[in-house]
N, C-alpha and C positions, 0 to 999 in steps of 0.2 A: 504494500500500500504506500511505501514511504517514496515521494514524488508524482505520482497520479493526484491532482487537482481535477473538480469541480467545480465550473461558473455555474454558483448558482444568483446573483443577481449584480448589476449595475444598478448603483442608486446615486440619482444624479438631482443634489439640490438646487432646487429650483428659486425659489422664494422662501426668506427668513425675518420672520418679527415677532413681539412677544407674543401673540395669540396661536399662532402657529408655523408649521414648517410642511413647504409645500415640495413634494419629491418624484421624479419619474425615474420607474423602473427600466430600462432598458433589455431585461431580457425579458420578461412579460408583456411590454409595451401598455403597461397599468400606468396610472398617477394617482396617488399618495396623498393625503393630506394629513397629515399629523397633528391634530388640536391638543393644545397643553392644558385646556382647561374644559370639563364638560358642558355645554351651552345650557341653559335650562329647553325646556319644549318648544315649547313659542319661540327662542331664537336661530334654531337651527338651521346651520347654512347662512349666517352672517358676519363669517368671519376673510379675509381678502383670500386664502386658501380655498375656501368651499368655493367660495367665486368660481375658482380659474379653474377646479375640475370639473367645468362643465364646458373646458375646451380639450378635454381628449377624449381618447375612443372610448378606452376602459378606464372608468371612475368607481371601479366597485368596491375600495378599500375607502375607510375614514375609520382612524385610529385614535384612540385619546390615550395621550403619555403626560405624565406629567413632568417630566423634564428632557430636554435634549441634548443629549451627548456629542 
């Protein structure tokens, strides 16, 4: 096993500010939106991240982290 490698993803950020981090996959051709804080109900999808994943093909991921490394 020692030298055999697996791509398993490209992650290419995109956009960075305190509500979120916005990221495309490369080898899934997904986009990412990483919110650092949970929105209440009523706000969801108000943050400049949620905005711009509704400019790729696949937007099926939206993840809350509470910080980013």
């Amino acid at each position: 096993m020692h030298g055999m490698h697996t791509l398993v993803a490209n992650l290419y950020l995109l956009w960075l500010e305190k509500t979120c981090a916005f990221f495309y996959n490369s080898h899934t051709d997904d986009c990412e939106a990483w919110e650092f804080k949970k929105p209440p109900l009523q706000l969801t999808g108000e943050t400049v991240c949620s905005t711009l994943t509704l400019a790729c093909k696949k937007r099926s991921y939206l993840h809350y982290v509470s910080e980013c490394y």
